[in-house]
N, C-alpha and C positions, 0 to 999 in steps of 0.2 A: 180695705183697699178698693178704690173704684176698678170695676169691672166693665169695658167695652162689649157694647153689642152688635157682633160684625156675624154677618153676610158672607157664607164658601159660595161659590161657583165653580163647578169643577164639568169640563166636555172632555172626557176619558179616549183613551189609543182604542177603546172600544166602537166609539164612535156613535153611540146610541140614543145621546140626545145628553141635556144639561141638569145636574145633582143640582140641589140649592138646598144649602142648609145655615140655622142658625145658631148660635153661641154666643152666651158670655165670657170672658176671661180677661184676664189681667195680664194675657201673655208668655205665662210662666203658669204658674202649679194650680190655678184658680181655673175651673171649666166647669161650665154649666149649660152638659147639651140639650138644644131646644127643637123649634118643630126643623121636620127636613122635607122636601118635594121634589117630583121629577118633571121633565117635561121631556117627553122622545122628538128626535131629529122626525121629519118625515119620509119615506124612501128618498124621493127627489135632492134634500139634502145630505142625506148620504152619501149618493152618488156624487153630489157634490165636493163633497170632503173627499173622499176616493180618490177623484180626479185634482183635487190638491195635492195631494202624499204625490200621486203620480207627478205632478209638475214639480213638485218642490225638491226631486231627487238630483237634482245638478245645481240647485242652489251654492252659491259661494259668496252674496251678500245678503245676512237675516235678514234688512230690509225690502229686501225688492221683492213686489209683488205683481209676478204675469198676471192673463188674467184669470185663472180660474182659481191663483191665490187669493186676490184682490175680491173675487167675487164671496169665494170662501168666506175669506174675513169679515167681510159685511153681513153675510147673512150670522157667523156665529155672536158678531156681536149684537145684532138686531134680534138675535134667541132669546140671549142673555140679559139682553135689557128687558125682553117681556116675560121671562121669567121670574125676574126680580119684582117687577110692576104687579104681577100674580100672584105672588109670594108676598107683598106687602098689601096686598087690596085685602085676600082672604084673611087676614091675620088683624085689617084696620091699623097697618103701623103707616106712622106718618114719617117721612125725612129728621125730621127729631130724633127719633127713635133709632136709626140703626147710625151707629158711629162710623163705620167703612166697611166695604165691599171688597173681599179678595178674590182678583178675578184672573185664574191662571190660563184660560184662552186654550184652543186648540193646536196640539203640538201634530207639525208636520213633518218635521225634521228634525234629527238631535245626532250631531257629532263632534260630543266634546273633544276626540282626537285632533281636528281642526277649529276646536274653540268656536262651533258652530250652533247653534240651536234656534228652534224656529219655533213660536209658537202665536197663531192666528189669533189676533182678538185684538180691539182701538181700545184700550183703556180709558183716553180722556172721552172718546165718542161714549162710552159707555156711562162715565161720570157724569156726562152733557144729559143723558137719557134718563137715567134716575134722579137728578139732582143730589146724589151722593159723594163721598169722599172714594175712589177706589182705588185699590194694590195692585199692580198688575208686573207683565213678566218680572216674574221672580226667579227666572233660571239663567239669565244672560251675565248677571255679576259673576258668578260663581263660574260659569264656562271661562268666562275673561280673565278668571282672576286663575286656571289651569285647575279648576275643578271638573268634577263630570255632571256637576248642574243638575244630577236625580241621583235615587230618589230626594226628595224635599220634604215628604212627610215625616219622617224619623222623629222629629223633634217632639212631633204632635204625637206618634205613638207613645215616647219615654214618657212624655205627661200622662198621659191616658194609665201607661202602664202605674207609675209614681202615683197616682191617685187612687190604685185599686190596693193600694197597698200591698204587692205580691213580694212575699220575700222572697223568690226564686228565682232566676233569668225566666221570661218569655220571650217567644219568638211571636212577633205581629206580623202576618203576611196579607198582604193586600193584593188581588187579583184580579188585572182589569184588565187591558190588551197587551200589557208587559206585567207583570209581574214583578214582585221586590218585598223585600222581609227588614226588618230591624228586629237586632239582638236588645233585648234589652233589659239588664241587670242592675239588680239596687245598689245603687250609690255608683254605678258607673258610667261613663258615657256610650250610648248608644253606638252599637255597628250596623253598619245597613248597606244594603247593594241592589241592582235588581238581581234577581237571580234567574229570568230567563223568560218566556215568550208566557204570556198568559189564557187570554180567549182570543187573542188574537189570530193565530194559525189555524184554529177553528173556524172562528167566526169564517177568513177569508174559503177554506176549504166545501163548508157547507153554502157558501153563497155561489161561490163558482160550478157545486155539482147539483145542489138542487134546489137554488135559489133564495133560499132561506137567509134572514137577515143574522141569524146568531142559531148555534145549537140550543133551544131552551133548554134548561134543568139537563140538560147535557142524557137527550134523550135518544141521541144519535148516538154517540158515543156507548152508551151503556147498552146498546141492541150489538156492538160489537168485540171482538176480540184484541187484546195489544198483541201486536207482532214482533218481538221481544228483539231480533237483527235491526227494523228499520229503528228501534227508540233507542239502540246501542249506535248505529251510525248516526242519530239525531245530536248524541250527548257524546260526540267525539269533536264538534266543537272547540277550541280553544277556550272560549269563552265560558264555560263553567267549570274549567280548572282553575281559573284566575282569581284570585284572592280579591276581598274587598279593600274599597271600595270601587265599583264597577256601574254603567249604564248601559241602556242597550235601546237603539231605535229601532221601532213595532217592524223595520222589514230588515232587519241585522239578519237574522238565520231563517233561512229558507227550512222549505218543507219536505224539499225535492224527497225524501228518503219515505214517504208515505206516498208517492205519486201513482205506484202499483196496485196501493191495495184498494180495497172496498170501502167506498164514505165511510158505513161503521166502522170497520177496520182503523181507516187512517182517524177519524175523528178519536175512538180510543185510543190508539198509540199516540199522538197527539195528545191526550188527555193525559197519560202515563209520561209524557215529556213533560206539559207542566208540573207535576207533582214532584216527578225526579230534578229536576231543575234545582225546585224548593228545596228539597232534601238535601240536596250538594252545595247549597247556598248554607245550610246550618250546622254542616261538616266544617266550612273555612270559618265559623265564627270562636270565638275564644272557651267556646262553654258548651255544655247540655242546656236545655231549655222545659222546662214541666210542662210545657204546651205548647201549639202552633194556635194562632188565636186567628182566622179565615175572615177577612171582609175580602168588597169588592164582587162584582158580578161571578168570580170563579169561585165565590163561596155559595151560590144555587145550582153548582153545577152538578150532579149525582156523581158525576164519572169521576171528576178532577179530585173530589171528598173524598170519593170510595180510594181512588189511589193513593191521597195524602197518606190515608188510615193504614192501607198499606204498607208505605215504606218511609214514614216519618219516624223516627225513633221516639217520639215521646206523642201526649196526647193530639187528639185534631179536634176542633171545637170553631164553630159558628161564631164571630165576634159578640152578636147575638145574647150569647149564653151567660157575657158580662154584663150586659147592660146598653154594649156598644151598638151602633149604627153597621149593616152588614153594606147595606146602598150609596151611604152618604158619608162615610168615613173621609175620604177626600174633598168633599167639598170641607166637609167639620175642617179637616186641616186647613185649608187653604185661607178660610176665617180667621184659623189661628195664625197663620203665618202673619196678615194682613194686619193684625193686632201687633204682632212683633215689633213689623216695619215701621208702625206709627212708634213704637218705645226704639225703634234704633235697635234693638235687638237682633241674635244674628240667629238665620234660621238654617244655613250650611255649615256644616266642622268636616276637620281632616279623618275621622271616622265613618264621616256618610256620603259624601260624597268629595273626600280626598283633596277639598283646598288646603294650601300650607296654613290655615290661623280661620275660625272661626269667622264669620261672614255673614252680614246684612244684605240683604235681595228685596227688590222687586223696587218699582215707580209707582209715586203717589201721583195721582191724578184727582184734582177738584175741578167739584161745576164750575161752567163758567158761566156768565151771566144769560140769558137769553135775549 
């Protein structure tokens, strides 16, 4: 079977800059991960993006762009096309060579409740730029159609998982500024939700007390204590009683209940909210699982690890330790997704993110002439 060779781009609720990675597949059970790359926002554009999230919070039409949306979006896809350009100069691929670009854009807004979701990037601008074929939002059917539009990767982990041949359920948790797990058991169809705030509470925490762009290897956190009252009022919440399928936008649950303690202090109780989050996400799923399998930026965290191992009931393990990608797992997805799109394939079900009937996503965008 002929195999497509697509192009992820993935700019995470982390906000740290643009994943690119590449893959063959056929859309379905055929994956052949290839090289991956990063490229970091620079402070300047961070602040940028920041101040998007801040404007975009009274949004009521996806399209409209004030302007420090407007500016956002320009610069993210002006990233993205020179990462791409980067990504194919170092490697010598020619437009021949890569079949489509899936290109999920930076999300600023997400409230499936009112069938809203936001996510910053010109896909055709970006088609124009690379002279490529590219996929882009891919969450806007599925909100429309009364899904919760995330997670989207689910599909890509039940492959990933299906290929490693596990006869067991595993749980695949991916941790990036939200968090989200997929259940995933042979011969059944995947459960998945997010399950809760990832490095995002963090990140925001340590930038606001000591200026820092992200806690590295989660070195703040691990200089301190969890405070075991504020991570009980943290996980009193509605939202991690609620059964899958569930999403959650990066400023849904506030932090207010760490605002006392000491940076270390609140960065580990915070760290002890993401794990526990996880852990209560693999409680509402149908089964036991042999493993938590950790990609995403909260899989270098020491703190977040050390907590999984903690109060996870079955193993914790670095994606890593399979073969997998721990950086670029999302972009890998979003490749795959991009391959779906072009086969018509659906890459939302009423198990991952809760549309009534399996579901095709996202907009093709080709060059257009010069």
């Amino acid at each position: 079977m002929t195999l497509l060779r697509a192009i992820g781009l993935m700019s995470g609720t982390s906000m740290d800059g643009v994943d690119v990675a590449m893959i063959e597949t056929d859309g379905e059970g055929q994956i052949r991960l290839g090289d991956v790359a990063f490229h970091p926002y620079v402070p300047a554009e961070r602040a940028l993006l920041r101040a998007a999230l801040a404007q975009a919070v009274g949004l009521d039409d996806r399209r409209a762009r004030a302007p420090a949306l407007a500016d956002a979006e320009a610069m993210v896809t002006a990233r993205h096309a020179e990462a791409v350009r980067r990504f194919m100069d170092r490697r010598r691929l020619a437009a021949a060579d890569v079949d489509v670009v899936g290109f999920h854009g930076q999300t600023v807004l997400h409230r499936p409740d009112k069938r809203l979701t936001v996510q910053l990037g010109d896909g055709q601008a970006l088609a124009d730029a690379t002279g490529l074929p590219v996929v882009y939002d891919f969450r806007a059917a599925d909100v429309a159609a009364g899904g919760q539009g995330a997670p989207l990767v689910p599909i890509f982990h039940s492959a990933l998982c299906r290929a490693a041949g596990f006869a067991r359920p595993a749980l695949v948790v991916n941790i990036g500024g939200v968090a989200n797990v997929t259940w995933c058991a042979p011969g059944a169809a995947p459960i998945a939700c997010d399950a809760g705030p990832g490095n995002a509470l963090i990140d925001d925490l340590v930038l606001a007390r000591a200026g820092l762009p992200m806690d590295r290897d989660g070195l703040v956190a691990m200089s301190g204590d969890v405070d075991e009252e504020a991570l009980a009022a943290l996980l009193a919440d509605p939202f991690f009683a609620a059964p899958p399928p569930k999403s959650l936008d990066r400023g849904s649950i506030s932090a207010a209940p760490v605002a006392g303690l000491s940076t270390q202090d609140a960065a580990a109780t915070l760290a002890a909210f993401t794990a526990s989050a996880i852990a209560r996400a693999l409680k509402l799923t149908p089964g036991p699982a042999f493993a938590a399998i950790v990609c995403g930026g909260g899989a270098r965290n020491l703190a977040i690890m050390r907590e999984l191992e903690r109060r996870m009931p079955c193993a914790v393990s670095p994606a890593s330790e399979f073969g997998w990608s721990i950086d670029a797992m999302e972009a890998q997805a979003f490749a795959y997704l991009a391959a779906r799109r072009l086969k018509d394939l659906p890459i939302s079900f009423p198990g991952t993110t809760g549309v009534a009937a399996p579901l095709a996503g996202g907009v093709v965008a080709t060059p257009r002439a010069a």
